[in-house]
C-alpha positions in Angstrom: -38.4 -16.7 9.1 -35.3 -14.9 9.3 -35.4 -11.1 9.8 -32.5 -10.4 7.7 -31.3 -12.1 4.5 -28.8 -11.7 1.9 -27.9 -14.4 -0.8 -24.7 -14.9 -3.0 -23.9 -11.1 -3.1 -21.8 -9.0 -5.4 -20.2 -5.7 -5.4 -17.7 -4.1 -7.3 -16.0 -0.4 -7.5 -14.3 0.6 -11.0 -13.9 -3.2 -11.7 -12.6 -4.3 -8.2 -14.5 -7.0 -6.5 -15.4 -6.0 -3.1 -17.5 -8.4 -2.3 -17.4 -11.9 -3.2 -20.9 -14.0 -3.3 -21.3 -13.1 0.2 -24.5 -15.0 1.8 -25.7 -14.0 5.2 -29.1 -14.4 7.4 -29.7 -12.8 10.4 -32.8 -13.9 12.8 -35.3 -11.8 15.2 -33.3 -10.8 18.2 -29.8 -11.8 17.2 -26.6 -10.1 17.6 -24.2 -10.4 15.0 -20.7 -8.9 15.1 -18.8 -8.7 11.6 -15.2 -8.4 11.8 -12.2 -7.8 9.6 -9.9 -6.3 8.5 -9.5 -2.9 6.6 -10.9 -3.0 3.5 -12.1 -6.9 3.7 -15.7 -5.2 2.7 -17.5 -5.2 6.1 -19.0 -1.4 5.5 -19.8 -2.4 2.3 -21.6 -5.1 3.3 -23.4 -3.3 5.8 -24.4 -0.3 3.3 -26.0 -3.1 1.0 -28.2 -4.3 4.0 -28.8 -0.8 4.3 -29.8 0.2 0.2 -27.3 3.0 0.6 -24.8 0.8 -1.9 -27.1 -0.9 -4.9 -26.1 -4.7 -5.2 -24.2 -5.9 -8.3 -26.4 -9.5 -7.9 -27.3 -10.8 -5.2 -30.8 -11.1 -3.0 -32.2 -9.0 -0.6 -34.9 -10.2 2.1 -36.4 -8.5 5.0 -38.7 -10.8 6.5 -39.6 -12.7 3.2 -40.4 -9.8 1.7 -37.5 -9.2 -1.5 -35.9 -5.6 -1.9 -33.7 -7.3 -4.8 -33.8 -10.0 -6.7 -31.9 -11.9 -9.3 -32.7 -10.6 -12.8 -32.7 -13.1 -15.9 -29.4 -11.8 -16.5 -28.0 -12.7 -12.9 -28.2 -9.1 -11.7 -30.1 -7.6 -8.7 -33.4 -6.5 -9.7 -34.7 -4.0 -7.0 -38.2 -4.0 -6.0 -40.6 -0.8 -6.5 -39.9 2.6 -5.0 -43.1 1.9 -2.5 -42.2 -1.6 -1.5 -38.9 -0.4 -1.1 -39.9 2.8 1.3 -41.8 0.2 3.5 -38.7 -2.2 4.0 -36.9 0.9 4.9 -38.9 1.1 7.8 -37.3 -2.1 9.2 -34.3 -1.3 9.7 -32.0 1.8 11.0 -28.4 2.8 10.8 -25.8 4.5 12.8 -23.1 6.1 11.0 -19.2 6.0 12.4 -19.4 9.9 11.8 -22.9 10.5 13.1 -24.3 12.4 10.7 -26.2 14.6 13.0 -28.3 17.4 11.3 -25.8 20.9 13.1 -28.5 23.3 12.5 -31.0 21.1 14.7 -30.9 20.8 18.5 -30.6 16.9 19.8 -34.5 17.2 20.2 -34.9 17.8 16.7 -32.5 15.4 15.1 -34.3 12.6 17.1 -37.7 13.6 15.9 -37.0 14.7 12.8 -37.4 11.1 11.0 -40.2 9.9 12.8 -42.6 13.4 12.7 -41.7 14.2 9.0 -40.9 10.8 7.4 -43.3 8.6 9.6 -46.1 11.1 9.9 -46.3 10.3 13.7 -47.7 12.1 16.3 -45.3 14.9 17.4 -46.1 15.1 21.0 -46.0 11.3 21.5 -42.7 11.3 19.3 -41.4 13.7 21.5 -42.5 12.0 25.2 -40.9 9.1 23.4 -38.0 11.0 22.7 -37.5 12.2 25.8 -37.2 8.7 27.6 -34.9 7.9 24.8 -32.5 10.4 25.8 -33.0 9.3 29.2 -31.7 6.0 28.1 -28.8 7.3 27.0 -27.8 9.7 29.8 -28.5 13.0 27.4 -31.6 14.2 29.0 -30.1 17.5 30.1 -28.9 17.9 26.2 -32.2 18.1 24.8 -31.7 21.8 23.3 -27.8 21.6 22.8 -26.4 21.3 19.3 -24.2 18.9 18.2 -20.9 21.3 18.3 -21.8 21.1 21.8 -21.4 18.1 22.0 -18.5 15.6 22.8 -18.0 12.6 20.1 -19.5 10.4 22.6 -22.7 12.2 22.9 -23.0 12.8 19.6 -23.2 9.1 19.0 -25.5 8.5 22.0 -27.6 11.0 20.0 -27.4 9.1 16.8 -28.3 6.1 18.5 -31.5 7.6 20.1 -32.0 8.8 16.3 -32.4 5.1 15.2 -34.2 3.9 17.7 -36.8 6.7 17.3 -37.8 4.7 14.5 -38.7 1.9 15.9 -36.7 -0.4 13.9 -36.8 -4.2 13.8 -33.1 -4.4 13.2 -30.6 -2.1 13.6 -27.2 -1.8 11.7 -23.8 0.0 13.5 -21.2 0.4 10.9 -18.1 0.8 13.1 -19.9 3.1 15.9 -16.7 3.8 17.5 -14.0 4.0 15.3 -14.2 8.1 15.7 -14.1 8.7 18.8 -11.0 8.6 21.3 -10.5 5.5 23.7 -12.3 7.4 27.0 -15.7 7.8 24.7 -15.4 4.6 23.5 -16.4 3.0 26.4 -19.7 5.0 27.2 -20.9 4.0 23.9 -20.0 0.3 23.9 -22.2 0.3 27.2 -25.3 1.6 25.7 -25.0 -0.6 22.8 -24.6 -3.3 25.4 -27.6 -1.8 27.1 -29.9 -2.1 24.1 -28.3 -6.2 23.7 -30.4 -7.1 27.1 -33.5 -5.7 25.5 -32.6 -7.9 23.2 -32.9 -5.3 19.8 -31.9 -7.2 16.8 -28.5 -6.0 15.5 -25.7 -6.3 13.4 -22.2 -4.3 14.0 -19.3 -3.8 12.1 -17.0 -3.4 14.9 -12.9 -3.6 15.2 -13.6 -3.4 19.1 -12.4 -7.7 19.4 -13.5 -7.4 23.5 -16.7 -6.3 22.5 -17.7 -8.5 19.7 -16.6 -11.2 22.2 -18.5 -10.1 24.8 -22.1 -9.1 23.0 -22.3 -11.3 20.3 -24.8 -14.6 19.7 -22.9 -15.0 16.4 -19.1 -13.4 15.0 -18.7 -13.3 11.0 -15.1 -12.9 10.3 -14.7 -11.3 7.0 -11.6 -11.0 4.8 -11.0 -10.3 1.1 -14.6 -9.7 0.3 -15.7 -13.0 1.4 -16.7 -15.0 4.4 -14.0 -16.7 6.2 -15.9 -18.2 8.9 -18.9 -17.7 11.1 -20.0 -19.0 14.4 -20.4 -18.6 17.9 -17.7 -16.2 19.4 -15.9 -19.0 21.5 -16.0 -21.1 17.9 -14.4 -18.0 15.9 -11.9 -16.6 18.5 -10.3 -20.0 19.1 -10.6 -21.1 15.5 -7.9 -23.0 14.1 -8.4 -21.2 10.8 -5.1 -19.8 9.2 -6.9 -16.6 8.4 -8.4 -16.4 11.0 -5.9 -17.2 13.3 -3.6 -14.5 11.8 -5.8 -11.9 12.1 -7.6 -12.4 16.0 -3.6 -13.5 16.9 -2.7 -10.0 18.4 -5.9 -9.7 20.3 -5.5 -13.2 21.6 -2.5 -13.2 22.9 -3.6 -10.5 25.3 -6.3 -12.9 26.6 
C-alpha cells in the first residue's frame, strides 16, 4: 500500500492550468525529490498533498484512506471535516519562510501543535522536544525567539516543529530557497540526517546536488505536468529534450 497517492490531478488559478492531470504515489520510507523549474507547479503540487490548495479533480490517498475523490461531475469531492482532521495527522510540512509563531520561544513553537492540537502529554511532549532540538544542534536555543535567530536556525526549528508530530510523511516545499548559501548547508545536512532514519519524504528542492545525492526517486516537473520520473542516475543522465535543457547547466559542472 502506498503511503502517499495522488491521481490525475487538476489545478487552475483565474483560468490558468497549473497543474496538468498530474498522477503521483509515494511509498513508506521513500525519498522523493521534485524538481523544476519556476513556476512548472512543484509548490503547488506540494500544497495539494498538503490540503492547503483544494484540488480542481483529481484523488487524494493517504494510506487507502481518500481525502478527495472524483465527484459525478469529474471534480474532487473532499472527504468529511473529521476524516479529513485524521489524515492530517499523517503528514507535516515545512514552509520555505518558516512560519515560526515570533511571540513564542523555540520551546513553544515545537510543542505548540502536539499539546494543543494532539492533546498530548505536555511533559512527555516536551522531553521529546528537547532531544528534538538536540538533533538539530539548537538545544541551547530552547527559550530564544525566532528574531533571535539566524535563517538557518529558524528552519532547524521548523523542522523539529514537524517532526514533533510524529508524522508518517513529511513534505519540504523548497526548505532552502531563503536562506543565504553558508545556512544552506547546515540545513541540507539535517534533512540528510533524518534520510538515514529513513522518514518518509518528499522535497521540492532547486538544490540539483542534493536531490542527487538523497533521493530513492527524482520527478522532474515542467509546465504543470510530469516530464519524467526515475531513479536520480536515470533522470540526471536522461536523454529527454526537456529534461536535458533544464539539468544542462548543473551537469556540465559534474
Amino acid at each position: 500500500m502506498y503511503l502517499l497517492e495522488m491521481n490525475h490531478v487538476k489545478k487552475s488559478f483565474n483560468g490558468q492550468e497549473v497543474l496538468k492531470d498530474i498522477s503521483l504515489s509515494v511509498k513508506e520510507g521513500e525519498i522523493v525529490s521534485i524538481i523544476g523549474p519556476s513556476g512548472s507547479g512543484k509548490s503547488t503540487l506540494l500544497r495539494c498533498a498538503a490540503m492547503l490548495e483544494q484540488m480542481d479533480q483529481g484523488e487524494l490517498i493517504y494510506l487507502g484512506e481518500k481525502a478527495a475523490y472524483s465527484g459525478t461531475e469529474g471534480n474532487s469531492v473532499y472527504a468529511a471535516k473529521d476524516v479529513l482532521r485524521r489524515i492530517q495527522k499523517y503528514y507535516g510540512l515545512v514552509f520555505q519562510n518558516f512560519h515560526l509563531f515570533p511571540h513564542m520561544t523555540v520551546m513553544n513553537n515545537v510543542i505548540d501543535a502536539p499539546v494543543h492540537v494532539q492533546k498530548r502529554n505536555k511533559e512527555e511532549v516536551k522531553a521529546e522536544a528537547i532531544k528534538l532540538l538536540q538533533k538539530m544542534g539548537l538545544e541551547d536555543k530552547a527559550e530564544a525567539y525566532p528574531c533571535q535567530l539566524s535563517g538557518g536556525q529558524c528552519q532547524r526549528v521548523a523542522i523539529a516543529r514537524a517532526l514533533a508530530l510524529h508524522p508518517k510523511i513529511l513534505f519540504f516545499d523548497e526548505p532552502t530557497s531563503a536562506l543565504d548559501p553558508e545556512l544552506t548547508g547546515e540545513v541540507l545536512k539535517v534533512i540528510k540526517s533524518l534520510a538515514e532514519l529513513q522518514i518518509t519524504m518528499v522535497i521540492v528542492t532547486h538544490e540539483m546536488a542534493f536531490a542527487r545525492d538523497i533521493s530513492d526517486r527524482v520527478i522532474f516537473m515542467a509546465d504543470g505536468v510530469i516530464v519524467e520520473e526515475g531513479t536520480p542516475e536515470e533522470v540526471f543522465s536522461s536523454i529527454n529534450v526537456r529534461t536535458q535543457s533544464f539539468l544542462g547547466r548543473y551537469n556540465e559542472i559534474l
